[in-house]
DSSP file (Angstrom, degrees, kcal/mol; ACC not computed):
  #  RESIDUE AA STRUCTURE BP1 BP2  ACC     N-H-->O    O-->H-N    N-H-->O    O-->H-N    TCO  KAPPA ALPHA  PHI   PSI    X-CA   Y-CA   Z-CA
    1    1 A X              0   0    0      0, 0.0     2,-0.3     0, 0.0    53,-0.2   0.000 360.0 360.0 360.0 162.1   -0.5  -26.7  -29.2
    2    2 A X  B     -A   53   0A   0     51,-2.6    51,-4.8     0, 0.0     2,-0.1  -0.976 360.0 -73.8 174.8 157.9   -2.2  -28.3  -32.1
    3    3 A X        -     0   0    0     -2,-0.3    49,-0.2    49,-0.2     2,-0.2  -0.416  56.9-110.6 -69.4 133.9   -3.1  -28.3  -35.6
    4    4 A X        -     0   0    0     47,-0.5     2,-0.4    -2,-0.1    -1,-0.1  -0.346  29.3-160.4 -71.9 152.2   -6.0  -25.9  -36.5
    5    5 A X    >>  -     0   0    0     -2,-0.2     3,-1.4     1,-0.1     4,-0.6  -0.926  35.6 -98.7-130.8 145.0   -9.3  -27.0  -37.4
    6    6 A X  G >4 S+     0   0    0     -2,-0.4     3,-0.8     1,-0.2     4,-0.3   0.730 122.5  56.6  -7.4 -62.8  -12.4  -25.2  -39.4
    7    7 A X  G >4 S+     0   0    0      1,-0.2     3,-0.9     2,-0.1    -1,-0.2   0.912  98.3  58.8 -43.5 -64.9  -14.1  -24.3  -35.9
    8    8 A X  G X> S+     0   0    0     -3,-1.4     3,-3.3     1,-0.3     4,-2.0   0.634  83.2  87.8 -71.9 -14.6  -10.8  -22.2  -34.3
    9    9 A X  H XX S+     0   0    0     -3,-0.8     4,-2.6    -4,-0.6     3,-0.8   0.943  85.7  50.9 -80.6 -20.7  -10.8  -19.4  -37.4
   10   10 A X  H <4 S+     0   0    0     -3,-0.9    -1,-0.3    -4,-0.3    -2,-0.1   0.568 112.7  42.7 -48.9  -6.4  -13.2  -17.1  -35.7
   11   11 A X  H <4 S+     0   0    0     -3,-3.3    -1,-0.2     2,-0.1    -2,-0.2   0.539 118.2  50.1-116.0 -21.7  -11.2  -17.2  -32.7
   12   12 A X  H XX S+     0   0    0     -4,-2.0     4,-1.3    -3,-0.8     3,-0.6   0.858 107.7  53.3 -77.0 -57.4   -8.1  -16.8  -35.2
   13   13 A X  H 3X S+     0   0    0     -4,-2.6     4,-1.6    -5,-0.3    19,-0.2   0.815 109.0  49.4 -47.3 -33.6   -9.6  -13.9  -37.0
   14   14 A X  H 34 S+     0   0    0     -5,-0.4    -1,-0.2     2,-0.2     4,-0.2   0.622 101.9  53.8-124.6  19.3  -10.0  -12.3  -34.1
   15   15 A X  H X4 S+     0   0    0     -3,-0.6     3,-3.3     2,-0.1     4,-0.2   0.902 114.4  57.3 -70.3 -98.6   -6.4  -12.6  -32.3
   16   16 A X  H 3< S+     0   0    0     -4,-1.3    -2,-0.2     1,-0.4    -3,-0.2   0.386 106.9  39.1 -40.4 -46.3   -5.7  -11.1  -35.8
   17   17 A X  T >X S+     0   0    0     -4,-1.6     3,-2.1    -5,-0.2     4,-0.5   0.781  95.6  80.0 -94.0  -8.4   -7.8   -8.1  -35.6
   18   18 A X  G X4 S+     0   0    0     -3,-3.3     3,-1.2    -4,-0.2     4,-0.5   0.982 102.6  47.3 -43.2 -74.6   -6.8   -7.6  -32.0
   19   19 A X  G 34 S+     0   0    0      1,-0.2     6,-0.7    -4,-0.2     7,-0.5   0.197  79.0  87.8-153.5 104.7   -4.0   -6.2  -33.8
   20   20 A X  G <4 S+     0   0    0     -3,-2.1     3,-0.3    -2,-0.2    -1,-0.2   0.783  90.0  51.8 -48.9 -50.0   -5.0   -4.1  -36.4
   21   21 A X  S << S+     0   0    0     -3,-1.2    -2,-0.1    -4,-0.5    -1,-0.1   0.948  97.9  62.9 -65.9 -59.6   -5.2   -1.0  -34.3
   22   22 A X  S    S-     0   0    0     -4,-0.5    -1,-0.3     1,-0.1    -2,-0.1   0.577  86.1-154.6 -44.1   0.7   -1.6   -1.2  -32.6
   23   23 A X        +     0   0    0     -3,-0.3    -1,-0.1     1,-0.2    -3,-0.1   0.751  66.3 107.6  24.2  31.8   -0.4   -0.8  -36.2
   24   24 A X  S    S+     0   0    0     -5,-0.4    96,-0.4    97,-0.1    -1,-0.2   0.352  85.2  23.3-108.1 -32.8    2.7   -2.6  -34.9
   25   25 A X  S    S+     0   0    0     -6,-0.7     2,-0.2     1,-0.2    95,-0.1   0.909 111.8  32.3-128.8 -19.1    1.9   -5.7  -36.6
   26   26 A X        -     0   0    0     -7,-0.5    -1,-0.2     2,-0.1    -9,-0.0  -0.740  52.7-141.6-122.8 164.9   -0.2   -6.0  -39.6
   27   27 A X  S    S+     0   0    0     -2,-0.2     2,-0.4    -3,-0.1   119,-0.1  -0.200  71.0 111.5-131.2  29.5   -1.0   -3.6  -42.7
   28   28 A X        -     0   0    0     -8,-0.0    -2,-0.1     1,-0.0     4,-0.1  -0.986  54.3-168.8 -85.1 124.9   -4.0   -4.4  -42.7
   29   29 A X        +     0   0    0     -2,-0.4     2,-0.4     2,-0.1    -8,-0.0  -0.039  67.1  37.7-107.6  29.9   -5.8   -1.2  -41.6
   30   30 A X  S    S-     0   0    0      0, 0.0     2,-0.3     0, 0.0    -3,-0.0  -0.955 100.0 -77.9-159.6 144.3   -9.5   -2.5  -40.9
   31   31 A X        -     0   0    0     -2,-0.4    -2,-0.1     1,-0.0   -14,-0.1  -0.448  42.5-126.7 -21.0 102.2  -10.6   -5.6  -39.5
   32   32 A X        -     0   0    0     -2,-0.3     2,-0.2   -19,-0.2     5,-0.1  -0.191  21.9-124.1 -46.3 160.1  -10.6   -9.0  -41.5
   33   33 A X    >   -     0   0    0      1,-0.1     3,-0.6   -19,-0.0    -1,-0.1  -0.725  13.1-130.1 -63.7 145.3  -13.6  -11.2  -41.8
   34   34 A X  G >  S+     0   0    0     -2,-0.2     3,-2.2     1,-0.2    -1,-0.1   0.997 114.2  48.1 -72.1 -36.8  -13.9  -14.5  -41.0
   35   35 A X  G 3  S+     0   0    0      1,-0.3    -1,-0.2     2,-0.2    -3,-0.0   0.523 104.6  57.3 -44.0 -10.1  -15.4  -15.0  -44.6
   36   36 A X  G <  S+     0   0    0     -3,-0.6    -1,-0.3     1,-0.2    -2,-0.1   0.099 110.0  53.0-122.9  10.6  -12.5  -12.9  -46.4
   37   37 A X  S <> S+     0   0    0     -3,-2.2     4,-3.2    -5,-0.1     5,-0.2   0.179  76.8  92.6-118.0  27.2   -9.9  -15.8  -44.5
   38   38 A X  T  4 S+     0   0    0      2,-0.2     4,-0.3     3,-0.2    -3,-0.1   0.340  90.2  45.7 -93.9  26.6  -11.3  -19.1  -45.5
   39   39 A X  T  > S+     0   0    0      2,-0.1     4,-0.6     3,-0.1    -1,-0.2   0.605 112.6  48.0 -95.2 -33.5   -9.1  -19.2  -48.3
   40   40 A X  T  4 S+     0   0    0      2,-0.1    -2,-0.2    -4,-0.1     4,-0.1   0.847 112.6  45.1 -52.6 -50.1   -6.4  -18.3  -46.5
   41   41 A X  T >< S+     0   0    0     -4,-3.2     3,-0.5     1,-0.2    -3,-0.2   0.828 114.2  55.5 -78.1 -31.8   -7.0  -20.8  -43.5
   42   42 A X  T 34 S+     0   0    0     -4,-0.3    -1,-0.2     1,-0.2    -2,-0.1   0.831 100.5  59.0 -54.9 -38.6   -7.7  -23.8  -46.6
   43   43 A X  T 3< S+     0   0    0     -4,-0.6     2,-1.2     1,-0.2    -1,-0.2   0.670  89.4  77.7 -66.2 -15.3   -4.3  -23.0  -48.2
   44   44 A X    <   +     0   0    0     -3,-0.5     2,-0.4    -4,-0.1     7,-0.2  -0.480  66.7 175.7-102.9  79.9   -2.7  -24.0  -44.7
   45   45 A X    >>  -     0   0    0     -2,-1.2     4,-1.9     5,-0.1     3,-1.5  -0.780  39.9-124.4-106.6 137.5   -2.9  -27.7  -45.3
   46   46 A X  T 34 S+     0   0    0     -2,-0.4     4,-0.2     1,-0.3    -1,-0.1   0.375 104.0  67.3 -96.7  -4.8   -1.2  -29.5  -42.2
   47   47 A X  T 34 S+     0   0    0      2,-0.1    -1,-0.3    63,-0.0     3,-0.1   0.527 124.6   3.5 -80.1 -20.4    1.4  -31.7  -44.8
   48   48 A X  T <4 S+     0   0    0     -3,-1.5     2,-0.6     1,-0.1    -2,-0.2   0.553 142.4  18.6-149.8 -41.5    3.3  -28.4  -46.0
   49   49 A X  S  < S-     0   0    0     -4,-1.9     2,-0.2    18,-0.1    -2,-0.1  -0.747  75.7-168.3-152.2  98.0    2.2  -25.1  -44.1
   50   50 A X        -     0   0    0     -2,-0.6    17,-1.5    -4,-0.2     2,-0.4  -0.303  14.2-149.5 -84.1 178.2    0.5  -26.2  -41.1
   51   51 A X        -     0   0    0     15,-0.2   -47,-0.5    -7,-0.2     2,-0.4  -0.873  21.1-174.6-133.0 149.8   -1.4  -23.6  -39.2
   52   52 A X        -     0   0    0     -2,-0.4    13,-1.5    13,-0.4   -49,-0.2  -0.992   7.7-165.0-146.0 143.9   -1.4  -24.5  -35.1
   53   53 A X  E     -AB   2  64A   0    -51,-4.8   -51,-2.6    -2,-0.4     2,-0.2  -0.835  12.8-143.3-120.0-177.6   -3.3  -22.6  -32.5
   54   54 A X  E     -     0   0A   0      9,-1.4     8,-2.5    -2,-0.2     2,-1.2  -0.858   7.7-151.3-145.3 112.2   -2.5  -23.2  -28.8
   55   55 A X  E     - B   0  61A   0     -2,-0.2     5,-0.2     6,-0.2     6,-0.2  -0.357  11.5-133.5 -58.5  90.6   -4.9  -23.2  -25.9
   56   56 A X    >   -     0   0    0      4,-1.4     3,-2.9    -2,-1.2     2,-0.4  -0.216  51.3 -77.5 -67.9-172.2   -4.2  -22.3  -22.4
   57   57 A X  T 3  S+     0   0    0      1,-0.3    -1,-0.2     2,-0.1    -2,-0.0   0.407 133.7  50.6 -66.9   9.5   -5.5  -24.6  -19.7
   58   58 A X  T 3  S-     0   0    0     -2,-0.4    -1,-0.3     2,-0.2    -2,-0.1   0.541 115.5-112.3-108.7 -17.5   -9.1  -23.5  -20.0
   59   59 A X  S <  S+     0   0    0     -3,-2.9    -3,-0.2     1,-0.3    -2,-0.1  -0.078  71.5 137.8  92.1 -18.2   -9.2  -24.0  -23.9
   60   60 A X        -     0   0    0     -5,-0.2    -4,-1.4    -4,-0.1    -1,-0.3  -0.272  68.9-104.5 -65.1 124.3   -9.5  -20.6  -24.7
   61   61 A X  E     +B   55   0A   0     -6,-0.2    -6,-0.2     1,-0.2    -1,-0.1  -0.253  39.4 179.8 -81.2 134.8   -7.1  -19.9  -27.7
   62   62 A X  E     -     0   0A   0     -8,-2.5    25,-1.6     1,-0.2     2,-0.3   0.512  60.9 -19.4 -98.8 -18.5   -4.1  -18.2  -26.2
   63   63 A X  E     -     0   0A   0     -9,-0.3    -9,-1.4    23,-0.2    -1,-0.2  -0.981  50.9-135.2-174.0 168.8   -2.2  -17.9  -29.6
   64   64 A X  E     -B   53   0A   0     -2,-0.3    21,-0.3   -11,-0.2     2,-0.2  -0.858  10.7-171.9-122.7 169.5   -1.5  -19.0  -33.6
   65   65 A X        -     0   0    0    -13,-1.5   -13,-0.4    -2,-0.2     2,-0.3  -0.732  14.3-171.7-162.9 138.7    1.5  -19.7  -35.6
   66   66 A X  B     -C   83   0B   0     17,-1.8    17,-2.0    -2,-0.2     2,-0.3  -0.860  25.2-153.0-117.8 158.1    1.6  -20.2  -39.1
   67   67 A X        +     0   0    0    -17,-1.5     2,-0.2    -2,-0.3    15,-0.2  -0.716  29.2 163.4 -92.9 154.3    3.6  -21.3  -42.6
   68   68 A X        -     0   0    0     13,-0.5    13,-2.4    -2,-0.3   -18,-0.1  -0.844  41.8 -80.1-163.0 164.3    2.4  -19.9  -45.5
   69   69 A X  B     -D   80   0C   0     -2,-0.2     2,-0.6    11,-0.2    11,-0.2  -0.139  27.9-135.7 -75.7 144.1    4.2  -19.7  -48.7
   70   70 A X  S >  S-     0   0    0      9,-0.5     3,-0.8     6,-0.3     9,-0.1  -0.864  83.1 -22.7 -98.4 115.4    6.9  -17.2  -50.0
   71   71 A X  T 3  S-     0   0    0     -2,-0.6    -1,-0.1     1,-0.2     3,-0.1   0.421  90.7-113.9  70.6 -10.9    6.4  -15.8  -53.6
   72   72 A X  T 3  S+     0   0    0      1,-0.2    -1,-0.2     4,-0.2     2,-0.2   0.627  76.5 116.0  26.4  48.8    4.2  -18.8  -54.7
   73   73 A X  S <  S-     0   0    0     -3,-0.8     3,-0.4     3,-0.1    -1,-0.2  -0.762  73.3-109.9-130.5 173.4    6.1  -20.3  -57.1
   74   74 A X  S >  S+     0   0    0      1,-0.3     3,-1.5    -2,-0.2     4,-0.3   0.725 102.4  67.2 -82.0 -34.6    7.7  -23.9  -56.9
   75   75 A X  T 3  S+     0   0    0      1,-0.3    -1,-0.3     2,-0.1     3,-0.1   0.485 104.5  44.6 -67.0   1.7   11.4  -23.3  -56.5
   76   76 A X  T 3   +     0   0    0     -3,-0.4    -6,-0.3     1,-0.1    -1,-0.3   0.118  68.1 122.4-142.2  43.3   10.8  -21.9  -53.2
   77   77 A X  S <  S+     0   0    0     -3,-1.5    -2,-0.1     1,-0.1    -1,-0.1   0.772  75.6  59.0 -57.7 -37.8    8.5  -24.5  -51.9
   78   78 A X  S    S+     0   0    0     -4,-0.3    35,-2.0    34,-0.1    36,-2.0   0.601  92.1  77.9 -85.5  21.8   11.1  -25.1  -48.9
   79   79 A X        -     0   0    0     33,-0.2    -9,-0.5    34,-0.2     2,-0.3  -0.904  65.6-175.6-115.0 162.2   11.0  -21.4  -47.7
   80   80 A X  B     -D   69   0C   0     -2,-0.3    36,-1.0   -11,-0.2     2,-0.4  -0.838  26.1-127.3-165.3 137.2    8.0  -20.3  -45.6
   81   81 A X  B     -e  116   0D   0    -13,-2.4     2,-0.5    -2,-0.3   -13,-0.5  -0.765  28.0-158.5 -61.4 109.3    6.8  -17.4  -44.1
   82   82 A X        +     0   0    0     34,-1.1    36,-0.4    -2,-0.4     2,-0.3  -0.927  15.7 171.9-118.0 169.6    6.1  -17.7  -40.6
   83   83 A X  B     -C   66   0B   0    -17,-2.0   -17,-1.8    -2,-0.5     2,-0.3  -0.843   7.7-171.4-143.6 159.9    3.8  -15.7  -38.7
   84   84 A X        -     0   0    0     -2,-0.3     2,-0.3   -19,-0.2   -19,-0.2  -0.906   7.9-166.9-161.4 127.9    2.6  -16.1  -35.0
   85   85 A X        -     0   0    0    -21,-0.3   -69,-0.1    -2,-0.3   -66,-0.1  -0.736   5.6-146.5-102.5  81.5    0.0  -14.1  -33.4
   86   86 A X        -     0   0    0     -2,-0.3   -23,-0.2   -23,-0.2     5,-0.1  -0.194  18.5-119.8 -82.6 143.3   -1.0  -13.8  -29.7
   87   87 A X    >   -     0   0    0    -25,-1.6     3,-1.2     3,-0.1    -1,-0.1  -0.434  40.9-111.2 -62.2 153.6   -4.1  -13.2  -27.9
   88   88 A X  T 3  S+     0   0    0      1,-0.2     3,-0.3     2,-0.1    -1,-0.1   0.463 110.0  62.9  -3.6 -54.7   -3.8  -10.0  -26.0
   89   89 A X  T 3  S+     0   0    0      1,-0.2    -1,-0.2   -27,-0.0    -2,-0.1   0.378 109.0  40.6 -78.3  -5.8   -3.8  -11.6  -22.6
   90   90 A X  S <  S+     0   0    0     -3,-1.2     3,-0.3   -28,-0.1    -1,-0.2  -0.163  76.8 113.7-156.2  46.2   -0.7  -13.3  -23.2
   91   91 A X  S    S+     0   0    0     -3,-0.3    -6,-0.0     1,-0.1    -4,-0.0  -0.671  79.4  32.7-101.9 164.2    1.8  -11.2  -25.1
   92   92 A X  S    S+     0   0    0     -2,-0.2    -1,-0.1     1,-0.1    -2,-0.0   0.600  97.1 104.5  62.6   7.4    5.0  -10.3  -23.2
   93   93 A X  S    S-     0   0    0     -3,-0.3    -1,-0.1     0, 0.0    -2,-0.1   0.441  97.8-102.1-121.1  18.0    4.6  -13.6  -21.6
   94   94 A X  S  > S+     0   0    0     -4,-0.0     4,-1.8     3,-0.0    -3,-0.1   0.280  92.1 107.1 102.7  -3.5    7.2  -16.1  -23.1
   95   95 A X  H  > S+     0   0    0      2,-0.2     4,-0.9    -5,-0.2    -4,-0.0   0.375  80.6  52.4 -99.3  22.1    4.4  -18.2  -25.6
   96   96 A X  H  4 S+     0   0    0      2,-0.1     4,-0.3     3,-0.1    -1,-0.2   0.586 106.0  52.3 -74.7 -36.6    5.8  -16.5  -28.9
   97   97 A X  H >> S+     0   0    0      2,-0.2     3,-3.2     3,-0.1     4,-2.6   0.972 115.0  45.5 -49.6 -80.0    9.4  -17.8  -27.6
   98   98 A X  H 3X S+     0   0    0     -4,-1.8     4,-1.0     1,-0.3     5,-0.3   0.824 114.9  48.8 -33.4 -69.0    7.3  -21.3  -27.4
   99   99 A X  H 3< S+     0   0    0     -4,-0.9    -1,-0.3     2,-0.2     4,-0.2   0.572 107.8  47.1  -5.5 -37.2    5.9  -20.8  -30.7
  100  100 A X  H <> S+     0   0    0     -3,-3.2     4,-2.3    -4,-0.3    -2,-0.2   0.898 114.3  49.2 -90.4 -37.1    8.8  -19.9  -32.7
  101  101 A X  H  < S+     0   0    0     -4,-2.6     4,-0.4    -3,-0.3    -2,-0.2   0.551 115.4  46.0 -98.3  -2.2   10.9  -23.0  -31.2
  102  102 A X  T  X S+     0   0    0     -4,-1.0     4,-2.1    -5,-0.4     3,-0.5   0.659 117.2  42.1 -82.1 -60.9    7.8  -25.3  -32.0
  103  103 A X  H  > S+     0   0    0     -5,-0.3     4,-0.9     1,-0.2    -2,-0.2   0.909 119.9  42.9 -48.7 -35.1    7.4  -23.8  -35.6
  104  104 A X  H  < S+     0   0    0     -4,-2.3    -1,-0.2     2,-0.2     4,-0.2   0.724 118.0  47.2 -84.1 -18.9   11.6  -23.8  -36.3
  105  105 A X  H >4 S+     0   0    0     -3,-0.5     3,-0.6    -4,-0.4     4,-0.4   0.928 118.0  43.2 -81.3 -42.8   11.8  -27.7  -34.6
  106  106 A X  H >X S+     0   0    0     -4,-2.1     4,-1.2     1,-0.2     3,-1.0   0.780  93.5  83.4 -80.7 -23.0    8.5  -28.9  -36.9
  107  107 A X  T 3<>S+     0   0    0     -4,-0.9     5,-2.2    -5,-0.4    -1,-0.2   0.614  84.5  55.7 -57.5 -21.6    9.8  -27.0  -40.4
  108  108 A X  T X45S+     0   0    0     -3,-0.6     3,-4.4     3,-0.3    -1,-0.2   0.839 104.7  58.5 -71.3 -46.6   12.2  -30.2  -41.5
  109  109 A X  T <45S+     0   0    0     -3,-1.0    -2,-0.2    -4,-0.4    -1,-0.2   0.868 108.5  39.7 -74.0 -22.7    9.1  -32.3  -41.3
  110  110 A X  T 3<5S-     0   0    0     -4,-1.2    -1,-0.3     2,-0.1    -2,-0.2   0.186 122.7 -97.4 -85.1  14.2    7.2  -30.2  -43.8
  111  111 A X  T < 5S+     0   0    0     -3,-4.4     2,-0.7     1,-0.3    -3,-0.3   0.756  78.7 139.5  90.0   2.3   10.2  -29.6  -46.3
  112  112 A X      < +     0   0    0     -5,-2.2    -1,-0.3    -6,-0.2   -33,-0.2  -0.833  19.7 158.9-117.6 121.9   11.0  -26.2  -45.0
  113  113 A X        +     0   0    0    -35,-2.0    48,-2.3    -2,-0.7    49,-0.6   0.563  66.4  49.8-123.5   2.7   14.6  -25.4  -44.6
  114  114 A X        -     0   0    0    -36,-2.0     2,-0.2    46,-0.2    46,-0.1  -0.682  60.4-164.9 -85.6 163.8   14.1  -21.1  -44.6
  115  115 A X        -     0   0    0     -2,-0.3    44,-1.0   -36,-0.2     2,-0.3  -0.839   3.3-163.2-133.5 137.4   12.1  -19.5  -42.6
  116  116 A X  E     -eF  81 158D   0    -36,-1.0   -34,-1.1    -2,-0.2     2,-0.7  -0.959   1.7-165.6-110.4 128.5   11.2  -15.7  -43.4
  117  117 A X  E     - F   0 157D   0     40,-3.7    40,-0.9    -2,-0.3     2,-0.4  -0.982  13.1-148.1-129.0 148.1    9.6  -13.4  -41.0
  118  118 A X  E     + F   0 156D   0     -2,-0.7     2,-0.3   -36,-0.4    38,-0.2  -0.957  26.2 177.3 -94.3 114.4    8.2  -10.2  -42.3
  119  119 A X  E     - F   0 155D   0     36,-3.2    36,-2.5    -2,-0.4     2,-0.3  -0.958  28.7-131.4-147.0 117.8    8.7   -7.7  -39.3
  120  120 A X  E >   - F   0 154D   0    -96,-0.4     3,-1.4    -2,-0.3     7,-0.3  -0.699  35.3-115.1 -86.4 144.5    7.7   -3.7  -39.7
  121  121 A X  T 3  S+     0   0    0     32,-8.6    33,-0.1    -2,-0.3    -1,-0.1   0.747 110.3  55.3 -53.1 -36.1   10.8   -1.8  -38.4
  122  122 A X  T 3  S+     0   0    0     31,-0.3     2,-0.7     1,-0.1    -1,-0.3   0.013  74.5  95.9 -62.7  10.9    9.2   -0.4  -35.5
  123  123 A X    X>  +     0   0    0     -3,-1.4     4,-2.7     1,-0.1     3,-0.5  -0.626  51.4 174.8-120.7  73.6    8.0   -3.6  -34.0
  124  124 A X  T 34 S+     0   0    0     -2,-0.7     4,-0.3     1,-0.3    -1,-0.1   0.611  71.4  49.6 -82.4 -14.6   11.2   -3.7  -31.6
  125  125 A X  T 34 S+     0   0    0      2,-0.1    -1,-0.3    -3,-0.1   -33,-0.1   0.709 109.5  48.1-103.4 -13.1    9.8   -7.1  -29.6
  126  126 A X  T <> S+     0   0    0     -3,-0.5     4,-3.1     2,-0.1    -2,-0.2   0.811 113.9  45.9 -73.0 -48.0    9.0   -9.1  -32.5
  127  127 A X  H  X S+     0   0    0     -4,-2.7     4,-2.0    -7,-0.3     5,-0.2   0.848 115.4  50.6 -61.3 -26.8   12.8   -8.3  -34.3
  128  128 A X  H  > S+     0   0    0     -5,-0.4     4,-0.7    -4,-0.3    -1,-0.2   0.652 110.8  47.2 -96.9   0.9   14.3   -9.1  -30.9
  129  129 A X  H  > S+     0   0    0      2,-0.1     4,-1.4     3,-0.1    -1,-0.2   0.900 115.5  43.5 -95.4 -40.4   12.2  -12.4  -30.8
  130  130 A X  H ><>S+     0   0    0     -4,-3.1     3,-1.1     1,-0.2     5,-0.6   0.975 114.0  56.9 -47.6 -66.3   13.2  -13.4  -34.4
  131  131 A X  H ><5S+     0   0    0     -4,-2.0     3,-2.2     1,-0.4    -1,-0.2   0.709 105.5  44.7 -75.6 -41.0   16.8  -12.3  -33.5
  132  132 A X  H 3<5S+     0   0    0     -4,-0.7    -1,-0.4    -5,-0.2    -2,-0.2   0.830 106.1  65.7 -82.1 -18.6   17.4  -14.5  -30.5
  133  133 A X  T <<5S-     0   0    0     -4,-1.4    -1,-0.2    -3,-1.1    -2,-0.2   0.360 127.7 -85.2 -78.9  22.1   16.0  -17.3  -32.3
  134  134 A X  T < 5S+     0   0    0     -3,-2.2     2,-0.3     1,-0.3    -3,-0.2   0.648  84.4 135.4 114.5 -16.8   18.6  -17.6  -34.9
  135  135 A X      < -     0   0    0     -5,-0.6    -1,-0.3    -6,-0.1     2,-0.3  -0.710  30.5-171.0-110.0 147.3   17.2  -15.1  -37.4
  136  136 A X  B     -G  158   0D   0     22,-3.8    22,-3.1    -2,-0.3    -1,-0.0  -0.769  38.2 -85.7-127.8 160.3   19.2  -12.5  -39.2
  137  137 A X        +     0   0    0     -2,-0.3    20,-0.2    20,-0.2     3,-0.1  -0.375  43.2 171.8 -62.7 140.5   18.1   -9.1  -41.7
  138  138 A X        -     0   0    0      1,-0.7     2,-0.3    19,-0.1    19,-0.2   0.617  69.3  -6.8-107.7 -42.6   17.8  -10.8  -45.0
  139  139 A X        -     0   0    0      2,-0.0    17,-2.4     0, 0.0    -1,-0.7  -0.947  52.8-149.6-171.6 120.5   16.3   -7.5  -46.4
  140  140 A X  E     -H  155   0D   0     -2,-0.3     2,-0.7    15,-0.2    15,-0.2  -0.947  14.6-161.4-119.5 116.8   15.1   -3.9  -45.1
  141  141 A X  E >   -H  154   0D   0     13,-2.2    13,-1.6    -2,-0.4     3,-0.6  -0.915  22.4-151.2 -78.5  89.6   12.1   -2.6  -47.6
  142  142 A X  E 3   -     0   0D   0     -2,-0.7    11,-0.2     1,-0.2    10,-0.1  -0.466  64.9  -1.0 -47.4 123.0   12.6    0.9  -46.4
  143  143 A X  E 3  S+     0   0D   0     -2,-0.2    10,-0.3     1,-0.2    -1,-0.2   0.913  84.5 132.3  93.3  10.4    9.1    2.9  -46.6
  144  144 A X  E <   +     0   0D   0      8,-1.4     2,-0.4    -3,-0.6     9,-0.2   0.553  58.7  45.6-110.4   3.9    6.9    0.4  -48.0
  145  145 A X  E     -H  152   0D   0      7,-2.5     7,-3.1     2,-0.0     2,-0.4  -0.981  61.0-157.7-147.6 148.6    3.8    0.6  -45.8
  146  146 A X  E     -H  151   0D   0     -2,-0.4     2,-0.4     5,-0.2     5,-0.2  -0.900   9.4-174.8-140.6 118.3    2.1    3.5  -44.7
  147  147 A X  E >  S-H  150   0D   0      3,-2.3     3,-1.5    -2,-0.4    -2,-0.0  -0.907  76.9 -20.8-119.8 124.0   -0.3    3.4  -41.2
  148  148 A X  T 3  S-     0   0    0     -2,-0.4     2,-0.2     1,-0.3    -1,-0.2   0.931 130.0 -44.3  35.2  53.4   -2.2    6.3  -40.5
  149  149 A X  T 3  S+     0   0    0      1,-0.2    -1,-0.3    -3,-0.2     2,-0.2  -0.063 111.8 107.2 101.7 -44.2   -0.1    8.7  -42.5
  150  150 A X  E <  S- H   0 147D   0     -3,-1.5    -3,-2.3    -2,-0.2    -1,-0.2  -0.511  70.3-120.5 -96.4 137.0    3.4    7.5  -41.5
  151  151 A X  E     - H   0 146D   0     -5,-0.2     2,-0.3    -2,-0.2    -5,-0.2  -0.410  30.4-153.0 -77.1 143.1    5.8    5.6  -43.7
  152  152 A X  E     - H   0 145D   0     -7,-3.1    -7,-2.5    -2,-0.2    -8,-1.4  -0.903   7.4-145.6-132.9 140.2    6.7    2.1  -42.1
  153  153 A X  E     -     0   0D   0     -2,-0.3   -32,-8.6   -10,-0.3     2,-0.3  -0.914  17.8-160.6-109.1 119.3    9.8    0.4  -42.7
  154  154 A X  E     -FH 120 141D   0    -13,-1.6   -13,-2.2    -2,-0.4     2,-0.3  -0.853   9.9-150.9-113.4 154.1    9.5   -4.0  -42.8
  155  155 A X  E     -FH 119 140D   0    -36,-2.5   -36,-3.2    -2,-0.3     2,-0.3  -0.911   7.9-132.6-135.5 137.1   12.2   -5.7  -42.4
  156  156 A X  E     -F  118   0D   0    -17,-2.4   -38,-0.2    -2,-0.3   -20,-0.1  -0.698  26.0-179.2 -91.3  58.1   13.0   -9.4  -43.9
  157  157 A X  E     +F  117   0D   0    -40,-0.9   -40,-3.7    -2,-0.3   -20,-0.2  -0.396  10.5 172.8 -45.8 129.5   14.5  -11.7  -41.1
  158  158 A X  E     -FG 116 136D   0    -22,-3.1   -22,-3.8   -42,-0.3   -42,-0.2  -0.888  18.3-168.7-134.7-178.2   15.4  -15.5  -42.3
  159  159 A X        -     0   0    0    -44,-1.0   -24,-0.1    -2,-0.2   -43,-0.0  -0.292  12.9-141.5-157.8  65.0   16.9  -18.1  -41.1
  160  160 A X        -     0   0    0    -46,-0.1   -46,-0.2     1,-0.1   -47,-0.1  -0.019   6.7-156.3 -47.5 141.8   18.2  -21.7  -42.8
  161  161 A X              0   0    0    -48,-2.3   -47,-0.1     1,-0.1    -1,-0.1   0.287 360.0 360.0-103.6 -13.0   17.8  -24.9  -40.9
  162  162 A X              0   0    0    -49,-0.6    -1,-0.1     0, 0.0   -48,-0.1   0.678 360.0 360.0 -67.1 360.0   20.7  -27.0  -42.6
């Protein structure tokens, strides 16, 4: 694992859009660009919401996980969104458990004492990964997203670190 660099977001962008289609994890209903996330990947500056990818033993990136800001206002500069994405090949195989407990051990050192994860209700291995790490419903948005016709329930997990 390691801090991301310029080079990795094509390889980031597209762990991302792997998955679009499952509609399980994102609401985004098309493919990103890489050009339509460099503003996104510049906003993840490695002092306050670091961005990491993680390699498996060939280099080939095996995962992300990221901070990114909640609400983007100043009083809640020590809560963070994180998010964690895995290549394909390597879901169901214990590196989002690795992930989560690198991303909840590093959050003190960047000021972050929540953590939020934004979870659609139907995404029953992601809630049960939050859950065993500590994280409880903050919040159920019943309804709020709608993927191919059907209304999708996200769910607000957090977690405080004091």
């Amino acid at each position: 694992m390691r801090l991301a660099t310029r080079e990795d977001l094509p390889s980031i962008v597209g762990i991302y859009n792997s998955t679009v289609a499952s509609r399980m994890v994102t609401a985004d209903t098309e493919p990103v660009s890489v050009a339509s996330r460099e503003a996104w990947f510049e906003a993840h500056r490695p002092e306050r919401r670091p961005l990491w990818v993680c390699e498996d033993a060939g280099g080939r990136m095996a995962g992300w996980v990221s901070f990114s800001d909640f609400y983007g206002r100043p009083a809640y500069g020590a809560t963070a969104e994180v998010s964690i994405y895995l290549h394909e090949d390597y879901r169901g195989k214990g590196l989002g458990r690795f992930l989560l407990d690198q991303a909840v051990a590093h959050a003190p050192a960047v000021g972050v004492n929540t953590l939020l994860g934004f979870i659609f209700g139907h995404n029953a291995p992601s809630l049960a990964l939050f859950e065993r790490h500590g994280f409880t419903r903050w919040g159920d948005l019943p309804r709020v997203a709608v993927l191919d016709g059907v209304e999708r329930d996200l769910i607000i997990l957090g977690r405080r670190l004091d």
